[in-house]
C-alpha positions as CSV (number, residue, x, y, z in Angstrom):
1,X,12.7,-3.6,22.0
2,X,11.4,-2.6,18.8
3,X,14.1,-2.1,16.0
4,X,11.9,-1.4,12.6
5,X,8.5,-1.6,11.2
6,X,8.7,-4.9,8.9
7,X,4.8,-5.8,7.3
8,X,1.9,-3.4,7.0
9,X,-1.0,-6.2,6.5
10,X,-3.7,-4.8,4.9
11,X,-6.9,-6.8,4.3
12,X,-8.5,-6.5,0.7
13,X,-11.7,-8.1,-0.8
14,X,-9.7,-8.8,-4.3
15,X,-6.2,-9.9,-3.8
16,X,-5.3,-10.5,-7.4
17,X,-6.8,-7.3,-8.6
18,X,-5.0,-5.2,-5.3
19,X,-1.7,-7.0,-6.6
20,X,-2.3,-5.7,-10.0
21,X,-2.8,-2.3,-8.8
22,X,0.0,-1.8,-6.5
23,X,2.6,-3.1,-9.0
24,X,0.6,-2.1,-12.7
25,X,0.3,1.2,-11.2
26,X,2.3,2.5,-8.3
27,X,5.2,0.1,-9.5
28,X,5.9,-1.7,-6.3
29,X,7.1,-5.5,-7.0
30,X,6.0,-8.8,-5.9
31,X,8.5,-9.9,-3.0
32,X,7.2,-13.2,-2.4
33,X,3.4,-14.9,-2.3
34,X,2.5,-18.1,0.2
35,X,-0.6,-20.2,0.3
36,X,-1.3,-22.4,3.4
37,X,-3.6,-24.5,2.2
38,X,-6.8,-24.4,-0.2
39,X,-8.2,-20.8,1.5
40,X,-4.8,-18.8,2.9
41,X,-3.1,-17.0,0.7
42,X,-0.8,-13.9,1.1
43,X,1.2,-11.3,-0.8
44,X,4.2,-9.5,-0.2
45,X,4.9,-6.4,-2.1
46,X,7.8,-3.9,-1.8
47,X,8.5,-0.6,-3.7
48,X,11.9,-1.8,-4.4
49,X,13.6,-5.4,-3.8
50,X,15.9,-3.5,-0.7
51,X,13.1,-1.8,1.3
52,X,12.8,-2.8,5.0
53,X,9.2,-2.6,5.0
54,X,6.3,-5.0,3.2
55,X,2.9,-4.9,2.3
56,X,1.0,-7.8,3.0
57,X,-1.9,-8.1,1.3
58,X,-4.7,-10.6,3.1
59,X,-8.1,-12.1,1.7
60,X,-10.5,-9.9,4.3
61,X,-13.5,-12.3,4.3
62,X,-11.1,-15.3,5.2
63,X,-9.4,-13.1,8.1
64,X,-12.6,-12.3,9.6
65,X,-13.6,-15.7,9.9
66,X,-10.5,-16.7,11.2
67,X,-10.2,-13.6,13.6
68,X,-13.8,-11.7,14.3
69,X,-11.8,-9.4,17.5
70,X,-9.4,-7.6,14.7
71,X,-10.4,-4.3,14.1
72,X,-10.4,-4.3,10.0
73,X,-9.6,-0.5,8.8
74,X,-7.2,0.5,6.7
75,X,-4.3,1.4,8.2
76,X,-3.4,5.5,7.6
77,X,0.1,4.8,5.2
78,X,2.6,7.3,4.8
79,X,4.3,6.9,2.1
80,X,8.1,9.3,0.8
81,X,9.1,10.1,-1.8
82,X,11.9,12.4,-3.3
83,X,9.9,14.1,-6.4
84,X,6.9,14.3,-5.3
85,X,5.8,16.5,-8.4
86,X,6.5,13.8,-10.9
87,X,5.0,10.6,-8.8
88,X,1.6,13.0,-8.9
89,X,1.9,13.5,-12.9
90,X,3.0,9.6,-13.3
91,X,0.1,8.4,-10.8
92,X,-2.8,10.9,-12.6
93,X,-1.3,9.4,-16.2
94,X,-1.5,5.8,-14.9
95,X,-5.3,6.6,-13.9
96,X,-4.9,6.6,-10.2
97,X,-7.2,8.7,-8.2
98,X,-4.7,11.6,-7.2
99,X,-5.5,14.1,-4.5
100,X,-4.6,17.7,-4.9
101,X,-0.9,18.3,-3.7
102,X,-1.0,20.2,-0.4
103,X,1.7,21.9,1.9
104,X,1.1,21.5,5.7
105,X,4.0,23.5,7.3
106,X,6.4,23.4,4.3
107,X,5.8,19.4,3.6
108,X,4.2,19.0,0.5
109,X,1.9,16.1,0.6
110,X,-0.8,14.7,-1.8
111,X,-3.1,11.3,-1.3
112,X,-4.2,8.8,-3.6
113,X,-7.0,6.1,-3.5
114,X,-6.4,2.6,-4.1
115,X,-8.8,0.1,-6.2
116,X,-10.9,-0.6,-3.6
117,X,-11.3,3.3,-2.9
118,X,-8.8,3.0,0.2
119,X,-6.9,6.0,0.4
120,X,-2.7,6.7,1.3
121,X,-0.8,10.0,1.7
122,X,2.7,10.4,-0.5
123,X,4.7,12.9,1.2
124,X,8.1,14.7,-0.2
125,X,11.0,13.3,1.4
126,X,14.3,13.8,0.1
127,X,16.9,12.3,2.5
């Protein structure tokens, strides 16, 4: 039985420069980082220390070769938060590409793009 969602693995061409972004930008640390051997690296990234859930950011072009039959797009990422006003401003300040903030059936939503122009949804979540 399934109990939580623990990695998202998402599969970048620049992992130093993805790192940078997620934690220069969006603030989320570095939880851990592995190599296994000369080509396979991997880093973990959190939004805070506690969360249950990871990023896992993988070199693409090593995970192709390794496995051609995995289907390679981005993931669709949801991500809360509880003042979703002020992540917009802070995001737009820091230079992220910001989406317009929405509301789909009273929740407020907006999206952002990453640096390799992969885009996430933030939505306003207050529990």
């Amino acid at each position: 039985m399934f109990t939580r969602i623990g990695e998202v693995m998402l599969y970048v061409n620049d992992q130093e420069e993805t790192r940078n972004f997620w934690t220069e930008k969006l603030g989320f640390i570095v939880a851990s980082e592995s190599e296994e051997g000369a080509d396979m690296k991997w880093i973990e990234l959190k939004p805070t220390r506690e969360a249950e859930t990871s990023i896992i950011l993988h070199d693409r072009k090593l995970i192709e070769k390794l496995s051609p039959e995995l289907n390679f797009g981005i993931p669709s990422l949801m991500f809360f938060t509880d003042d979703l006003d002020r992540l917009h401003e802070e995001l737009s300040e820091k230079g992220v590409k910001v989406g317009e903030i929405e509301t789909f059936s009273s929740e407020r939503t907006f999206n952002f793009a990453d640096n390799e122009e992969n885009y996430f949804a933030v939505m306003e979540n207050d529990e």
